[in-house]
C-alpha positions as CSV (number, residue, x, y, z in Angstrom):
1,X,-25.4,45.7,-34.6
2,X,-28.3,47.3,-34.6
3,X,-32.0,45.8,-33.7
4,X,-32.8,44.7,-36.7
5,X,-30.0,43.2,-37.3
6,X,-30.1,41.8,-33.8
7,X,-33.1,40.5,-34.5
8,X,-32.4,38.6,-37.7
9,X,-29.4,36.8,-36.0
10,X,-31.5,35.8,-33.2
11,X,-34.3,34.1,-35.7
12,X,-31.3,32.5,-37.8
13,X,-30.2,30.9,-34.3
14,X,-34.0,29.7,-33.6
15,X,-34.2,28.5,-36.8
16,X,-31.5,26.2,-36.3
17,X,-33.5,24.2,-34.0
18,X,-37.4,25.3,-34.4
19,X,-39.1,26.5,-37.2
20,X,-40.5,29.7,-35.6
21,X,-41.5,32.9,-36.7
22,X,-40.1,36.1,-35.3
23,X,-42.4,39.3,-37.0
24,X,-41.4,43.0,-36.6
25,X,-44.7,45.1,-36.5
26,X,-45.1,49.0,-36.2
27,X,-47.3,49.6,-33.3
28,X,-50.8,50.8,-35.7
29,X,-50.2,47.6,-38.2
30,X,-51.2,45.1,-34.6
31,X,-54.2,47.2,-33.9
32,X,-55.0,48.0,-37.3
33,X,-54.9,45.1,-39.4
34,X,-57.1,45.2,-42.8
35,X,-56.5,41.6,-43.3
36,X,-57.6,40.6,-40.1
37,X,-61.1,39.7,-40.7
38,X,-59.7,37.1,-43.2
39,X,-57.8,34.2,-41.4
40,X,-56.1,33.0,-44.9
41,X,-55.3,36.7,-46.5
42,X,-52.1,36.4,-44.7
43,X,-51.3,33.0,-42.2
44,X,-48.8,34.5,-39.6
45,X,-50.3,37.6,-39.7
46,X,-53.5,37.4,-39.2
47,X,-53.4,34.2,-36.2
48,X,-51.3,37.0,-34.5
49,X,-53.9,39.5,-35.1
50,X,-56.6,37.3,-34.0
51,X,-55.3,36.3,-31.0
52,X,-53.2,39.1,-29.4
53,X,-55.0,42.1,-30.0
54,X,-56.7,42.1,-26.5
55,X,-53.4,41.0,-24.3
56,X,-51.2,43.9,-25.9
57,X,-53.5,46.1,-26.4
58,X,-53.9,45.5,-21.5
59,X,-50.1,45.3,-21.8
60,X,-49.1,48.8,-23.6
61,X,-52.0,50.7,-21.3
62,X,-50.1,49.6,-18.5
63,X,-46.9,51.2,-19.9
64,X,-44.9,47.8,-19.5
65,X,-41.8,47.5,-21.6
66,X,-40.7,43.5,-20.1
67,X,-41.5,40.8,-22.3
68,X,-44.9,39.9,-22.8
69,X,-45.5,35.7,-22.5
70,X,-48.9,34.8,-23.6
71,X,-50.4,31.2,-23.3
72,X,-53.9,31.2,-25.5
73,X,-56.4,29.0,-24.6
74,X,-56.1,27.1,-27.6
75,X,-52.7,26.1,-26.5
76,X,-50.8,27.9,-28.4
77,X,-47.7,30.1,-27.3
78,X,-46.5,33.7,-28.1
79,X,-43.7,35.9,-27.1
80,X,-43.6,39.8,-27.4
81,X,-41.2,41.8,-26.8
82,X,-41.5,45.9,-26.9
83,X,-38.9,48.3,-28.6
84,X,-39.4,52.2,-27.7
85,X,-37.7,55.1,-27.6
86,X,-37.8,57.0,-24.3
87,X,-41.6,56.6,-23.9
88,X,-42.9,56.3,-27.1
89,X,-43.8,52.5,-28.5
90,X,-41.8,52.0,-31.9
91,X,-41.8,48.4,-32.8
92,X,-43.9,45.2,-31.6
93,X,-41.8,41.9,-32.1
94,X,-43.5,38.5,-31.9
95,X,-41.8,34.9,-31.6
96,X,-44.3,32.3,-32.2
97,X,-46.9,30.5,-32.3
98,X,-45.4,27.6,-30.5
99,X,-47.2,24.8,-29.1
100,X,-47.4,24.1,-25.4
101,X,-47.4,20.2,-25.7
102,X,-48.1,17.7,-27.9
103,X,-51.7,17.1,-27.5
104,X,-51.9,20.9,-28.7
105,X,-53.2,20.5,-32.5
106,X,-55.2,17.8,-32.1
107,X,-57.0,20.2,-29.6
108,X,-57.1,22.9,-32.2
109,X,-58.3,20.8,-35.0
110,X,-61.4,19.5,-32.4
111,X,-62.5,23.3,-32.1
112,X,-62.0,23.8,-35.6
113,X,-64.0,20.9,-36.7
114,X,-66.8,23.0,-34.9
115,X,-66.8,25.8,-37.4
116,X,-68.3,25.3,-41.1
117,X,-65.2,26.2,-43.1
118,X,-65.0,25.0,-46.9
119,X,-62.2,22.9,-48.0
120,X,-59.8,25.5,-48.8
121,X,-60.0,27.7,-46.3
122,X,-60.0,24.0,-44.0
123,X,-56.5,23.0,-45.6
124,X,-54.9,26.4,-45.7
125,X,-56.2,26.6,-41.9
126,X,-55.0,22.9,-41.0
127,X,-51.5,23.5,-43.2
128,X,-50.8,26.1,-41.0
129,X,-51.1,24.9,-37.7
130,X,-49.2,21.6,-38.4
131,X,-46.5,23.9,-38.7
132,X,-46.5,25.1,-35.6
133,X,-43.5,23.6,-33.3
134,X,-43.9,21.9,-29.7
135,X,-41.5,23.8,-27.6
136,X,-40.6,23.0,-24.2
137,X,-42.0,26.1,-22.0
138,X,-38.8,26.6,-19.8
139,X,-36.9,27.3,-23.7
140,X,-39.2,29.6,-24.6
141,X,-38.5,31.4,-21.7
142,X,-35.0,31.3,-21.9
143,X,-35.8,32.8,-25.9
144,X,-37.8,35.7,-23.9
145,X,-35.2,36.5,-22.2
146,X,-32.9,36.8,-25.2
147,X,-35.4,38.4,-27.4
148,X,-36.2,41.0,-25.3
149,X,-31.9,41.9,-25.1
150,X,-32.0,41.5,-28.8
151,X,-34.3,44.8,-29.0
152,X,-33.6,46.5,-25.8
153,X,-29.6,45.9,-24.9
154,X,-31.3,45.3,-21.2
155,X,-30.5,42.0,-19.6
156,X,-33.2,40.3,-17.6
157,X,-34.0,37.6,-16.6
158,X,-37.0,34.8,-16.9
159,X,-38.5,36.1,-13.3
160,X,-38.8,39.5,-15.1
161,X,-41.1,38.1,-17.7
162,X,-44.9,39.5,-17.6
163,X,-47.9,36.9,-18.5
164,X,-51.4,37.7,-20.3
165,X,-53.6,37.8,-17.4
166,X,-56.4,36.2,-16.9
167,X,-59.8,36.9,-16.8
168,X,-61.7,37.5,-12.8
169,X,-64.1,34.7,-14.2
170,X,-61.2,32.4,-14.0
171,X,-60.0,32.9,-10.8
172,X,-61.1,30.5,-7.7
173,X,-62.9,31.9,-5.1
174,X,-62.0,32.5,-1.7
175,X,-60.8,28.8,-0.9
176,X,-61.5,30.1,2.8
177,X,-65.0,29.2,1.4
178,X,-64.7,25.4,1.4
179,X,-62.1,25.2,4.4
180,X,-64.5,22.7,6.0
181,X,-64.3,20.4,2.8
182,X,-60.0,19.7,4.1
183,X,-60.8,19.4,7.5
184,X,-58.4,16.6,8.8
185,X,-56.2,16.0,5.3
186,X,-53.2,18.4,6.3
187,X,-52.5,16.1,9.4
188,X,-53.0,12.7,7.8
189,X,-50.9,14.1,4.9
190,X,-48.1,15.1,7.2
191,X,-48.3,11.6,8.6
192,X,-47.8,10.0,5.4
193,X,-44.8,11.9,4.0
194,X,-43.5,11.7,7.5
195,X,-43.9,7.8,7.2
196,X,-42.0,8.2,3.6
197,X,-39.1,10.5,4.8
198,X,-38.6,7.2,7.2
199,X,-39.1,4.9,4.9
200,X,-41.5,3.0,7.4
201,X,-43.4,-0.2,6.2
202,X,-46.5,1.3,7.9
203,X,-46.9,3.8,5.2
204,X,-50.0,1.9,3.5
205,X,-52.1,2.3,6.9
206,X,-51.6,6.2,7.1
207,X,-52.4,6.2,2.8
208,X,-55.5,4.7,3.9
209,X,-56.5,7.5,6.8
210,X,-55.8,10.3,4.1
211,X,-58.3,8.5,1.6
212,X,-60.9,7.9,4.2
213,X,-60.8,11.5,5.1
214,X,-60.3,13.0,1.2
215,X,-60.8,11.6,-2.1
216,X,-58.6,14.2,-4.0
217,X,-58.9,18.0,-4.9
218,X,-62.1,19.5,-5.5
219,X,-62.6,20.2,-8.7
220,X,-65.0,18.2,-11.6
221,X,-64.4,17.9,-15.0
222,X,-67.0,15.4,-16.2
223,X,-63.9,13.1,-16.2
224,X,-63.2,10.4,-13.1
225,X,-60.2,9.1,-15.7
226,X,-58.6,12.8,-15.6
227,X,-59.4,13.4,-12.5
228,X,-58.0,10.0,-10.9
229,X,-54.6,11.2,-13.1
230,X,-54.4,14.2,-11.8
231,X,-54.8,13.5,-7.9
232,X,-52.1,10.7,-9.0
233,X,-49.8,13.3,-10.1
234,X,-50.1,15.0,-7.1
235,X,-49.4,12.4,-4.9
236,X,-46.7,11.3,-7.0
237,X,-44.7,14.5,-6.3
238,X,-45.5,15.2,-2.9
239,X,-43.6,11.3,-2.8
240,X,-40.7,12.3,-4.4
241,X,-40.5,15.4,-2.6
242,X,-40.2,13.4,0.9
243,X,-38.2,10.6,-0.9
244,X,-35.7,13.4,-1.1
245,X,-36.0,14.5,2.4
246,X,-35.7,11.0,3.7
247,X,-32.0,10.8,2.0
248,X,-32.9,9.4,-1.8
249,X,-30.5,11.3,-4.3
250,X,-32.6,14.1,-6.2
251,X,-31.6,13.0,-9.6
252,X,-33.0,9.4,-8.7
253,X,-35.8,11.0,-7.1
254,X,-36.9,13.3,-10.0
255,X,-36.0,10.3,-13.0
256,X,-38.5,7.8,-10.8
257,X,-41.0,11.2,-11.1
258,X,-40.9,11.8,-14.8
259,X,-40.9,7.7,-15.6
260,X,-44.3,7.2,-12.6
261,X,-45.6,10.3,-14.4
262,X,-45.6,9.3,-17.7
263,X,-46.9,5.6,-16.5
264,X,-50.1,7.6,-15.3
265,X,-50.6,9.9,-18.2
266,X,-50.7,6.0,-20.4
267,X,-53.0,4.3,-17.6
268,X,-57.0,3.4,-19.7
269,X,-58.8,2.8,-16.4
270,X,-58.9,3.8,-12.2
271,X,-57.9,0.6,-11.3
272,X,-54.5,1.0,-13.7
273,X,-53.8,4.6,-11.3
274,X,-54.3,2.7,-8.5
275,X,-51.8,-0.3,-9.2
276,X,-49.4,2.4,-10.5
277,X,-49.3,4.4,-7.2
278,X,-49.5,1.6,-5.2
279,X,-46.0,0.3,-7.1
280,X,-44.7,4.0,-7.0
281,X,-45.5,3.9,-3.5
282,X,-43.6,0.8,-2.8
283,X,-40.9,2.1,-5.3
284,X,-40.1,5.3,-3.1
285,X,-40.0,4.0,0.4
286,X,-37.7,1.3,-0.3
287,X,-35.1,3.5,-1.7
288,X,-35.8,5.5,1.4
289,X,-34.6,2.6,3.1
290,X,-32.0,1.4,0.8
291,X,-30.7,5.4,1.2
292,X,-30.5,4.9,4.9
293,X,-28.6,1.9,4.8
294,X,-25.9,3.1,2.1
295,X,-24.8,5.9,5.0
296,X,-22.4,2.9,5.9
297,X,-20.9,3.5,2.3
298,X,-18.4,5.8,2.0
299,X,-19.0,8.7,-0.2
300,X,-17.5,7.7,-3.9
301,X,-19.7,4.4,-3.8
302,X,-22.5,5.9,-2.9
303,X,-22.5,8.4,-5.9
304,X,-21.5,5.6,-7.8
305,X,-24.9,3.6,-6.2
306,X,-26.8,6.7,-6.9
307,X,-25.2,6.8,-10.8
308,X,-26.3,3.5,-11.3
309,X,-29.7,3.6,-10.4
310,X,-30.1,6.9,-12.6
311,X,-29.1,5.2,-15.3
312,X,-30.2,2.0,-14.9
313,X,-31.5,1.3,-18.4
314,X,-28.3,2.1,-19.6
315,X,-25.2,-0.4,-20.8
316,X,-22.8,0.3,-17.9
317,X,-19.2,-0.7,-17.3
318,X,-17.1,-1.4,-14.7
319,X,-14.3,1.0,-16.5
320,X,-16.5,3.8,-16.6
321,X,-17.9,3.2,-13.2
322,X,-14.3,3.3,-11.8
323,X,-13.9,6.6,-14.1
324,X,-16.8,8.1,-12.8
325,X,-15.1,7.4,-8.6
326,X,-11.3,8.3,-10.0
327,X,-10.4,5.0,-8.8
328,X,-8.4,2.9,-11.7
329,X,-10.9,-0.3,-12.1
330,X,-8.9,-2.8,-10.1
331,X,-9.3,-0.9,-6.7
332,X,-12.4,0.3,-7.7
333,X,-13.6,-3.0,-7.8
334,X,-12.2,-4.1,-5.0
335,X,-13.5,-1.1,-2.5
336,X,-16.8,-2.1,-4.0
337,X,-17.0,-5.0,-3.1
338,X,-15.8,-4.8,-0.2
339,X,-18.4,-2.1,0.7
340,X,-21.5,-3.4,-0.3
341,X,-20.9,-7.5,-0.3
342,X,-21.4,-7.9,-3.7
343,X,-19.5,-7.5,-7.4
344,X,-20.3,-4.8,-9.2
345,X,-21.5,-7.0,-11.9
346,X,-24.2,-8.5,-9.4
347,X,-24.5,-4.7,-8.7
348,X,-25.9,-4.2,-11.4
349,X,-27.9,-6.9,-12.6
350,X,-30.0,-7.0,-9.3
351,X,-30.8,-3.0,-9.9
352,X,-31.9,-4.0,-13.5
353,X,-34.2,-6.9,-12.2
354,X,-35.5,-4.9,-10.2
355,X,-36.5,-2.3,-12.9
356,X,-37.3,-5.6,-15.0
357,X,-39.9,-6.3,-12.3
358,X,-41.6,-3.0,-12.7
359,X,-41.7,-3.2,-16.3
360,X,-43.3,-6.9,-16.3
361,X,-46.3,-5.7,-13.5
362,X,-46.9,-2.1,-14.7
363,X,-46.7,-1.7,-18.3
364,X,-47.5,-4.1,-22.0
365,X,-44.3,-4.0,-23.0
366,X,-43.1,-7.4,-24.7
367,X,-40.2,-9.0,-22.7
368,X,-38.0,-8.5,-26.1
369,X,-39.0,-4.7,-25.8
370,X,-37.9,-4.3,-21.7
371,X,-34.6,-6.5,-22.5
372,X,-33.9,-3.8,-25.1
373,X,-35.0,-1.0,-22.5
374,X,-32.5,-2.2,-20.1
375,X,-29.6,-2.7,-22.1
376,X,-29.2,-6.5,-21.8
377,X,-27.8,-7.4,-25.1
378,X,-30.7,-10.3,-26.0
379,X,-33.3,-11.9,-24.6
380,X,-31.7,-15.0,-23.8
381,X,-29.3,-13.5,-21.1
382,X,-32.8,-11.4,-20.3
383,X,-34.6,-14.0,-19.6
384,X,-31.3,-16.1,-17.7
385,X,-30.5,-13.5,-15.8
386,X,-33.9,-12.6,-14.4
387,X,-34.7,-16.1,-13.7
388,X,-31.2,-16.9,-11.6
389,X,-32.2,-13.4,-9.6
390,X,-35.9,-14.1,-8.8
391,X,-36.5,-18.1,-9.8
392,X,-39.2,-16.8,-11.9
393,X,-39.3,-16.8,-16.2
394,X,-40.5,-13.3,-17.0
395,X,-43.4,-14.8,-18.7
396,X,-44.1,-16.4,-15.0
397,X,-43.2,-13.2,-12.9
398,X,-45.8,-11.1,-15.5
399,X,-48.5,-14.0,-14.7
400,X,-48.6,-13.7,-11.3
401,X,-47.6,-9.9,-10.9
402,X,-49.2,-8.1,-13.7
403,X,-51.0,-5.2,-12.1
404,X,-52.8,-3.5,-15.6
C-alpha cells in the first residue's frame, strides 16, 4: 500500500473507537491558509490553522522528521506527523484535535464566553468542539507512533516522539534560587517513607516534623482548594511508592493510588484532604504490615491475598480463586485455611468490610450504593454482614466515623 492508502486504513481503524480527524495537507496549504482568518469558513481546517502554525512552522526549521505531539494551552491535542522525500517536505498529516481530559471543553467554552461572537458563529464554534473526543494521552501516543509508520515505513517508538516546546517565559527559574525555602524537608521526608516502607505506627509523628518544616510546593494559584489537592497528590504517590518498597503488591498499591486520587480530586473543602490523607495514610501502612506478615504464606496464597484485595469490589468465588492458584477448590480451600486461620469466605468478607469502612467515613455514598460497589448481593446481607464483623449498623459506624 501506499501512504495514502496507509493513511486511510489507519483513520478507518481510529474511527472504530474515536471520532478523530486525520487531514493530509501540502506543506504551503498549513502556512498559507485563505480561510484562516475565518474560524467557521472551514471547522477542521481552520482550528488547525489557528493553532499550529507557530509549533510546525519551529518544528520544520529544525529539519525534524519524528512525530510532532503538541498539547495547546487550551487543552486540546494534536499529532503531526511529516512525509518527505530525501530532504524535501511533501505532506503534513494531522490526527486530532483530541481532548486532554474531561474538564477540557468546559475550559474552552469559559475562554470563549470572553469573546463577543454572534449566535451563529457561537453554535457553529460550540458544535465543533463538542465533537472533539477525550483520549487517554498514553493512546495518543501509541497512535503517534503508528501514524508516523503509516507515512514513513520507519518504526519508532513513543520515546522518539518530539513535543511543541514551550516558551523561556514558562520555564522555572534556577530552583538553586529558593534552595533555602526546602531546607530540612528532604530529611523529614526520608523519615517518613522510611517509617512507611516499615510500616511503623510512629508514622503520624514524623508526618507532623515534615509539616512543621513545609507546607507543600511553592507555587500560588489564588486557589488554597487546588493547591491543598495538589500537595495531596503528591503525598499520595510518594505513599504508594514506599508502600511498594515495604512489600505491598504494585497492582494493590497503584489501584489504592487511582481510588485516594480520585477521592481528592471530589473533596469541597481542606479539612475533606486532610481526613482523606489521613485515611490513605492509615490505609497504606497497614498493608505494609499486613504485607510483612503474609511472608509466612506460601507463595500461591499470597497472590491469591494480593488478587483479592485488587479486586475487592468484585463478586469472587471460591472456584475461581482455586483457578486462579491451579489448585482444584477442595485443596485450595483447605491450604487456605490452613495458612491464614480463616475460610476463605471470612477471607473475604473481612477485606470487604474493611473497604465498607472506608466507603462509610470518606465518601456520601448511600449504604444501598457501597453494598452495590462491593458486590454484596442486597443490603440486608450488607448491612448483616457488616454488623457481625464490626458490632456496628453502617448507619452507626458512618455516625461515629464520618470524616467529610
Amino acid at each position: 500500500m501506499d501512504i495514502h492508502e496507509n493513511l486511510n486504513f489507519f483513520g478507518q481503524l481510529v474511527a472504530c473507537i474515536y471520532n478523530l480527524g486525520l487531514h493530509s495537507y501540502e506543506p504551503e496549504r498549513i502556512f498559507s491558509p485563505s480561510d484562516a482568518a475565518d474560524p467557521t469558513a472551514n471547522d477542521d481546517d481552520s482550528l488547525i490553522f489557528l493553532s499550529l502554525e507557530e509549533p510546525l512552522k519551529k518544528h520544520i526549521a529544525q529539519k525534524r522528521k519524528t512525530p510532532l505531539f503538541i498539547d495547546h494551552q487550551l487543552g486540546l491535542i494534536w499529532i503531526v506527523a511529516f512525509e518527505y522525500e530525501v530532504e524535501n517536505l511533501r505532506g503534513i498529516h494531522v490526527l486530532g484535535p483530541a481532548y486532554s481530559g474531561k474538564n477540557s471543553y468546559q475550559f474552552i467554552k469559559k475562554e470563549l464566553d470572553r469573546h463577543d461572537l454572534s449566535v451563529t458563529i457561537r453554535s457553529r464554534v460550540f458544535r465543533l468542539f463538542e465533537q472533539i473526543p477525550v483520549i487517554p494521552v498514553n493512546q495518543l501516543f501509541q497512535y503517534a507512533v503508528m501514524l508516523h509508520y503509516c507515512v514513513t515505513g520507519e518504526r519508532i517508538t513513543t520515546s522518539d516522539l518530539t513535543y511543541a516546546e514551550t516558551s523561556e517565559k514558562d520555564r522555572p527559574a534556577d530552583p538553586g534560587l529558593a534552595a533555602k525555602d526546602h531546607r530540612g524537608v528532604w530529611i523529614a521526608e526520608q523519615q517518613l517513607l522510611q517509617m512507611l516502607r516499615e510500616g511503623n505506627p510512629d508514622y503520624l509523628n514524623a508526618l507532623a516534623r515534615s509539616n512543621n518544616l513545609s507546607d507543600g510546593p511553592r507555587f500560588d494559584i489564588g486557589d488554597s482548594l487546588r493547591k491543598a489537592k495538589s500537595t495531596s497528590i503528591v503525598l499520595l504517590t510518594l505513599c504508594s511508592r514506599a508502600a511498594i518498597e515495604g512489600g505491598v503488591n504494585p497492582s494493590v498499591a497503584y489501584t489504592l493510588n487511582d481510588s485516594y486520587m480520585q477521592m481528592i480530586e471530589e473533596c469541597e473543602t481542606v479539612t475533606e484532604i486532610s481526613n482523606t490523607c489521613a485515611a490513605l495514610l492509615k490505609d497504606y501502612v497497614g498493608r505494609v504490615r499486613q504485607s510483612k506478615e503474609k511472608k509466612e504464606l506460601s507463595g500461591q496464597i499470597r497472590i491469591i491475598c494480593d488478587y483479592i484485595a485488587v479486586h475487592i469490589r468484585e463478586k469472587l468465588s471460591i472456584a475461581e480463586l482455586a483457578d486462579q492458584a491451579g489448585y482444584t477448590e477442595y485443596y485450595f480451600s483447605h491450604k487456605f485455611r490452613e495458612e491464614t486461620g480463616v475460610s476463605v469466605a471470612d477471607y473475604i468478607r473481612r477485606k470487604k468490610i474493611r473497604e465498607a469502612e472506608l466507603l462509610l467515613a470518606g465518601t456520601r455514598m448511600s449504604i444501598q450504593e457501597i453494598s452495590d460497589e462491593l458486590s454484596f448481593g442486597s443490603r440486608s446481607y450488607f448491612s448483616t454482614s457488616f454488623q457481625k464483623e464490626t458490632g456496628l449498623s453502617p448507619s452507626e459506624y458512618r455516625e461515629r466515623h464520618l470524616k467529610i
